[in-house]
N, C-alpha and C positions, 0 to 999 in steps of 0.2 A: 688133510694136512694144510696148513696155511702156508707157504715162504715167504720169508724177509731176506730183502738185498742189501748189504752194505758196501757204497764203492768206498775202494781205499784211495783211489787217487781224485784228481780232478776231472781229466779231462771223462773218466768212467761217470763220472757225477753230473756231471754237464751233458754226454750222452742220454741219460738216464732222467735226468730231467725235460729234456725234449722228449726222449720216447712217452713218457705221460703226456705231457704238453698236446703233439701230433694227436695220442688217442683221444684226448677231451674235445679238443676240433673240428675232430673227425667227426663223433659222436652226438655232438649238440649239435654242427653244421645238418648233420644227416636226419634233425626234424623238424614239424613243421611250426612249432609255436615263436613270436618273436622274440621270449625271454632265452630260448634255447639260442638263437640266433647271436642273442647277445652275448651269451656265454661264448659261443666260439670266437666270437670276434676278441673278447678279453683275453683267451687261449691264444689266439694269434700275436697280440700284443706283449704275450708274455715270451711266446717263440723269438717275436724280433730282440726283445731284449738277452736272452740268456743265448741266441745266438753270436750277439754281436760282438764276440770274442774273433780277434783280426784272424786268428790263427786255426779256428776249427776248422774252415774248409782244408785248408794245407795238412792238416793232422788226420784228418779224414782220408786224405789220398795219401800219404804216406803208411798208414796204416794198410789199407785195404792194397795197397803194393807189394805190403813185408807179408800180408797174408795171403796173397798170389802167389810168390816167391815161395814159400814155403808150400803151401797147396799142390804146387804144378807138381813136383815129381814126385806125388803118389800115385800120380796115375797109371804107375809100372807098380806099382802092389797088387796083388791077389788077393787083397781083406779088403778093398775098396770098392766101393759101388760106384764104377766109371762113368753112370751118366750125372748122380746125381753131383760127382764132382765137377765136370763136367758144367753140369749147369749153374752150379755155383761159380764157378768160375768165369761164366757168361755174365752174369748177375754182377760180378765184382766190373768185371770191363764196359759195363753198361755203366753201370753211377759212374763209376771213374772220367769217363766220358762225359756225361753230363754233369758232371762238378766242374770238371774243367773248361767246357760250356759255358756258363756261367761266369759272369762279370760283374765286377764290383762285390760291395758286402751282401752277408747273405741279411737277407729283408729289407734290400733298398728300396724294393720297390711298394713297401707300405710308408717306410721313411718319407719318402717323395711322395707321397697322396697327402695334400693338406688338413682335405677331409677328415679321413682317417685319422693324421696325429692331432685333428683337434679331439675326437672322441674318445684317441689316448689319453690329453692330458686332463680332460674331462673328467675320465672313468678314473681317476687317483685323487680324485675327490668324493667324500661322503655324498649320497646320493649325487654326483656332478653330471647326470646326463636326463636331467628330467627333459619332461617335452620344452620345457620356458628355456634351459641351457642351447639342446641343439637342436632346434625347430626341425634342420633338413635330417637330424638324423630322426627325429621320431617320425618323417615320413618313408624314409626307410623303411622303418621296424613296419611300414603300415603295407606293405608293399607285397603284392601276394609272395607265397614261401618259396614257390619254386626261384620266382626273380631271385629273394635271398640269398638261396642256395645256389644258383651261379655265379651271384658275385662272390660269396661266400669261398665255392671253388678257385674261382680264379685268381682269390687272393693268398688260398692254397699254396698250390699247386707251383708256384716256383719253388717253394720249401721243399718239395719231393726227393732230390736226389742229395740232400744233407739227410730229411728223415729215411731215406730208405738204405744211404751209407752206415746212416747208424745203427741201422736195424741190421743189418749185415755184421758189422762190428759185434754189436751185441751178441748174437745168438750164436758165433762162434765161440766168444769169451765163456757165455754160460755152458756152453758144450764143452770147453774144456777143461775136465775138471774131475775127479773124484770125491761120491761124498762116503762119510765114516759119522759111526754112530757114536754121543757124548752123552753124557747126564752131570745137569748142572744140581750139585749138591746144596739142597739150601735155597737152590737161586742162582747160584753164583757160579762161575765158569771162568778158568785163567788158561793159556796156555799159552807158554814162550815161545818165540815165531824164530825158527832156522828159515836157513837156504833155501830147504825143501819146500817152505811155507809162503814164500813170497807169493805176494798172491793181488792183481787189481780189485778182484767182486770176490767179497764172501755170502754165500746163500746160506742160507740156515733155516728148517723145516721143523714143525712142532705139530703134534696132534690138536685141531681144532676144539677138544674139549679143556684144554689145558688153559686155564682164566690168566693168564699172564702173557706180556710181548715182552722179544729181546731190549735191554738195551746195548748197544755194541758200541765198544773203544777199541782201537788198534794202535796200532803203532809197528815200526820195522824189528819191534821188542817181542811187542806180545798182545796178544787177544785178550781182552777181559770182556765177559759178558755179563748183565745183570738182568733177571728176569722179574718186571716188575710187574706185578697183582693188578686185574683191572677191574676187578668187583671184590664188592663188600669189605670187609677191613684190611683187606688185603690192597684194595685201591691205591696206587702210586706208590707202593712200598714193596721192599722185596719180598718176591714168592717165599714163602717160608718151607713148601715140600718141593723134594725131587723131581729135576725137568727132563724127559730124557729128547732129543733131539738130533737130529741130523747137518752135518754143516759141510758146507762145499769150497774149496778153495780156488777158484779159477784165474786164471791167466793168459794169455795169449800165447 
């Protein structure tokens, strides 16, 4: 099965945007060639931008607050597995704590490296960081991998308690949730969205041999999905056979 996520709102968007972000980071930080190197660092640069929204720390802990609140008194259920509640709930007063921690915007502290925002404004330029551009950064790149990877870390690792709040966030959202089986006739998929439908992420599952991806529109109306063809004359147009598929509607 492949899945596809579509957030409906913003700030789910902006979540979800950073949790790839963090993973590319992490990823390319974690080897040892300098072009990998370089990739995390543009991964960073993109964190400090889609962070820079004034209000996602504050929406972060308000969130992971209503889901504490809510949380806490299961732990007098008998269907509950009390430690791992338990520990999540550890998990939530940990970030919470360390968000609060934290002063000022989140990624001040690459803002205020000169260095670094010269190799920002560099890197949004076509080739703009050849060795003739930034001399001291191509000594960088030159610099054995492990050095790399602790500055690499260091420049991290303040981001942790926004990425690990949202990874918190997140994996709650996708856990709640029920999914039900559809088949798009044609291609094509509509359903009018009640009360019961309201929903931040819709996940949607397809068999991996099925040559078409979702395209997904919502609205507080209705779902319309179009399954468009990615090979052969089918290419960019819609699936012409029946999609059967799985779709998930979650919420908090």
């Amino acid at each position: 099965m492949i899945r596809y996520e579509h957030p409906l709102n913003e700030r789910v968007r902006t979540l979800m945007r950073l949790e790839d972000l963090f993973a590319r980071a992490r990823f390319f930080a974690a080897q040892e060639a300098a072009p990998d190197h370089h990739s995390a660092l543009l991964s960073l640069f993109e964190i400090t931008d889609v962070a820079a929204r004034a209000d996602l720390k504050t929406d972060l802990l308000q969130e992971l607050e209503r889901q504490k609140q809510a949380l806490s008194p299961l732990r007098v259920s008998p269907q509950i597995d009390a430690g791992a509640l338990d520990a999540l709930l550890g998990d939530i007063d940990g970030v919470a704590a360390q968000l609060l921690a934290q002063a000022g915007k989140v990624g001040h502290h690459l803002r205020e490296n000169e260095w670094l925002m010269a190799i920002k404004q560099r890197s949004a330029l076509p080739g703009g960081v050849c060795e003739f551009d930034l001399p001291a950064y191509h000594y960088w790149l030159n610099q054995a991998p492990a050095a790399r990877r602790d500055d690499l870390d260091a420049w991290i690792e303040p981001f942790e308690p926004i990425r690990a709040g949202g990874a918190i966030v997140l994996k709650l959202l996708r856990e709640n949730g029920r999914a039900s089986r559809h088949t798009a006739y044609h291609g094509v998929f509509q359903l009018m969205m009640t009360t019961t439908k309201v929903a931040q992420l819709l996940r949607l599952a397809l068999q991996k041999d099925f040559p078409c991806v979702p395209e997904i529109s919502a609205n507080k109306y209705a779902l319309n999905i179009r399954f468009i063809g990615v090979s052969g004359m089918d290419r960019g147009a819609v699936y012409p056979g029946d999609v059967e598929f799985e779709l998930m509607f979650c919420n908090l």
